[in-house]
C-alpha distance (Angstrom), angle and dihedral (degrees) to the residues before:
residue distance angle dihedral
X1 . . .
X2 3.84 . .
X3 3.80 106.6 .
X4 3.79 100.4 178.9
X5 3.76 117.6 130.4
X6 4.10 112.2 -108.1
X7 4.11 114.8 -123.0
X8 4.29 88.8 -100.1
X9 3.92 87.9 62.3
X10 3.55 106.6 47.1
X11 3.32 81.8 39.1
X12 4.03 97.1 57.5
X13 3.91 77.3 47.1
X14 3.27 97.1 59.9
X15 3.77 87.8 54.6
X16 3.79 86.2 79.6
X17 3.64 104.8 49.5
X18 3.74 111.1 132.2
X19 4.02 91.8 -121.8
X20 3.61 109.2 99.5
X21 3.88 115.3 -117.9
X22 3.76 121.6 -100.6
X23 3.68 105.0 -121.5
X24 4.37 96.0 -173.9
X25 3.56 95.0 -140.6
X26 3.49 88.1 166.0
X27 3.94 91.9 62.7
X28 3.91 118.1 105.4
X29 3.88 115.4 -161.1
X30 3.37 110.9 -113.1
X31 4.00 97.0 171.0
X32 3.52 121.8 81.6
X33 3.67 139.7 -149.9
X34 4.13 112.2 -54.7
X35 3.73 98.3 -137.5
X36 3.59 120.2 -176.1
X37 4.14 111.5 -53.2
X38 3.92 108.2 -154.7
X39 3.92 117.9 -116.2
X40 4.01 104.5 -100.3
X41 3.49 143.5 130.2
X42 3.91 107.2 -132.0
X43 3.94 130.8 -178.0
X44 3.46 115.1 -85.0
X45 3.51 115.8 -91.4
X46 3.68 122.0 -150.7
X47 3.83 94.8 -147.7
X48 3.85 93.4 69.6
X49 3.84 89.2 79.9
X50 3.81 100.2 54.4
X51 4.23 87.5 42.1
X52 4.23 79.8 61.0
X53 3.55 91.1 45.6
X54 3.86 96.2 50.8
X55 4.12 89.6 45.5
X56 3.97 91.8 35.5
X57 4.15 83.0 55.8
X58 3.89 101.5 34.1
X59 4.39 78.5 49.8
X60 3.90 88.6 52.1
X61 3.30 98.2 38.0
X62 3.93 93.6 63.1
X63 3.65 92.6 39.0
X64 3.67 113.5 29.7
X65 4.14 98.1 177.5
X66 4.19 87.3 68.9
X67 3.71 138.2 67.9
X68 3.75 131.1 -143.4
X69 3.85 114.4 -160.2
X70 3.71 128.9 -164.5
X71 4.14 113.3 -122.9
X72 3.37 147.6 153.1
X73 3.95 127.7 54.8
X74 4.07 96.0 -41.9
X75 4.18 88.9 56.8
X76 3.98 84.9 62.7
X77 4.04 121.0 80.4
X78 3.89 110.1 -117.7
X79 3.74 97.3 6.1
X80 4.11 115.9 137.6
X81 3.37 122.1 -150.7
X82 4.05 138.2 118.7
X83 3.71 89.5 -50.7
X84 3.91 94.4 -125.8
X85 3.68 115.7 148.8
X86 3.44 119.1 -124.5
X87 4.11 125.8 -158.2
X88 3.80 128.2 -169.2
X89 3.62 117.7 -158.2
X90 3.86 103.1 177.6
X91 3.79 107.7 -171.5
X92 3.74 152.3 160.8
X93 3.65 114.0 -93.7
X94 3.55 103.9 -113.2
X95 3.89 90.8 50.9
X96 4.30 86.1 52.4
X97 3.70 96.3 77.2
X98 3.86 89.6 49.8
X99 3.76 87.3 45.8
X100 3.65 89.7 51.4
X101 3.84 93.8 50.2
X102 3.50 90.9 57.8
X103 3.54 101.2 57.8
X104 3.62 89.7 38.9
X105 4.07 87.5 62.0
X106 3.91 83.5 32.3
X107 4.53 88.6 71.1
X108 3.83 85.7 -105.9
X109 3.92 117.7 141.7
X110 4.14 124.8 -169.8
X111 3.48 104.4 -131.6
X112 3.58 140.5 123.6
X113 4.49 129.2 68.9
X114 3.84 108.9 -39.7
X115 3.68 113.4 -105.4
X116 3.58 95.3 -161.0
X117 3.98 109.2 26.3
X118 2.92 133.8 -139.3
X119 4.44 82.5 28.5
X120 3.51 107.6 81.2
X121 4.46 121.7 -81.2
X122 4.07 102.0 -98.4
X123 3.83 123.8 -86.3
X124 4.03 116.4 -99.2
X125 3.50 139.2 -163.0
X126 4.00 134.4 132.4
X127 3.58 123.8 -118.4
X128 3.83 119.1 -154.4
X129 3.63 117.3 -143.6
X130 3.48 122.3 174.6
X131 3.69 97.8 -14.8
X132 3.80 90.0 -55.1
X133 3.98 119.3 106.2
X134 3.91 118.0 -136.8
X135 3.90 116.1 -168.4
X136 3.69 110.0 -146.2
X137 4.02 133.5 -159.9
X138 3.78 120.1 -153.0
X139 3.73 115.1 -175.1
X140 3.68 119.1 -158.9
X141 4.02 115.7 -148.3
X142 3.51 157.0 167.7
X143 3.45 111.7 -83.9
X144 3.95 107.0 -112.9
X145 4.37 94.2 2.0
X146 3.92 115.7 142.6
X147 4.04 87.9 -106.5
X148 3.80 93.5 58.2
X149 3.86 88.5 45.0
X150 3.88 93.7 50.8
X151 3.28 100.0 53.0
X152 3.85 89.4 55.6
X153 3.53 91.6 49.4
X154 3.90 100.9 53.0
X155 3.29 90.6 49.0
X156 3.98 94.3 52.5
X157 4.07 88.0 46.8
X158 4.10 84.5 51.1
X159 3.48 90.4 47.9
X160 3.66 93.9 51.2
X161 3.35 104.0 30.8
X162 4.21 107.1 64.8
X163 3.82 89.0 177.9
X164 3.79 90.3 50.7
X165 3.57 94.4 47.9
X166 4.30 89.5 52.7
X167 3.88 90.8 46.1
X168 4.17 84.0 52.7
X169 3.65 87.2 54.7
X170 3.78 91.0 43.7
X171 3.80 88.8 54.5
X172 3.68 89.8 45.5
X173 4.02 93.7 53.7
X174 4.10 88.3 39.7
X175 3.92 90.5 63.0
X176 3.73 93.2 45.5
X177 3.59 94.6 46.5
X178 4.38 83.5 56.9
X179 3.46 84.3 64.8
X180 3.99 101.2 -101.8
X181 3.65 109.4 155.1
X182 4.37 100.8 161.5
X183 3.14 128.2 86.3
X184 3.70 110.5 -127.4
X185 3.50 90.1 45.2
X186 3.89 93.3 40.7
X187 4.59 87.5 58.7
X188 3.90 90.5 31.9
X189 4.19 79.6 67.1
X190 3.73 94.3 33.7
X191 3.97 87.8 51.3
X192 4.05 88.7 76.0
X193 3.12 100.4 71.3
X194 3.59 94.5 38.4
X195 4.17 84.9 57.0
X196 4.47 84.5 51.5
X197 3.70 91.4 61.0
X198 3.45 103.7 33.0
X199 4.07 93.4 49.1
């Protein structure tokens, strides 16, 4: 029987390390409210990757130890989708609470259906740049789990794979077109062809 320690326990262990927690009073929220982002698949749009550079630095900037990575379909040239902007920060557990802390202070929220139960649903917030509102994703993990690994992995295959990127789109459009306009039923759809590539 496996007797490792799930993420929430080490994590309620880490709670009692003798280093005091960082509380980044310093840190202004720059992200607002996440609202409720309609069910589309949209062009992709170019800007989404320097929006995750500017909250992947502003994120390491804070907290130097951790890394936030840009995935998912608006990390990969040319590939439609809803345009939201999804971060991985895969971590140890004692740096999660800190991690969590900043994008609490940050304006992010957790909210939303868990991608990855029983880890946490995703952070969200919007940032407005320009005039023009981009809803961002950051998903908290496990620092070397199978979830944090996938994620990186689809969006290598995407990124190497042009005609595997278009057929993603195509699936994207195809559950639209049926009519599917929420969002837990909209990725519980997408998730099959996530499952094909991933094996």
């Amino acid at each position: 029987m496996d007797q490792t320690p799930d993420f929430a326990i080490l994590l309620n262990r880490s709670q009692h390390l003798r280093e005091p927690l960082v509380v980044f009073d310093e840190v202004q929220p720059v992200i607002g409210p996440y609202g409720d982002p309609p069910v589309a698949c949209h062009d992709f749009d170019p800007r989404s990757m320097d929006i995750a550079r500017q909250v992947a630095g502003l994120i390491s900037r804070h907290l130097p130890v951790v890394r936030a990575e840009h995935v998912g379909s608006t990390a990969v040239p040319g590939c439609g989708g809803r345009g939201i902007i999804d971060l991985l920060i895969a971590c140890p557990a004692e740096e999660a609470e800190k991690v969590g802390l900043l994008l609490d202070r940050l304006g992010f929220h957790a909210g939303g259906e868990a991608l990855f139960p029983p880890h946490p649903p995703a952070y969200r917030g919007v940032l407005v740049d320009n005039g023009d509102s981009f809803f961002l994703h950051v998903f908290v993990l496990p620092a070397g789990s199978e979830e944090a690994d996938s994620m990186r992995f689809f969006r290598s295959c995407l990124r190497a794979d042009a005609e595997l990127a278009r057929a993603y789109v195509l699936q994207k459009r195809s559950i639209l077109a049926g009519g599917v306009r929420q969002e837990a039923e909209y990725c519980r759809q997408k998730s099959a062809f996530l499952k094909m590539v991933l094996g």
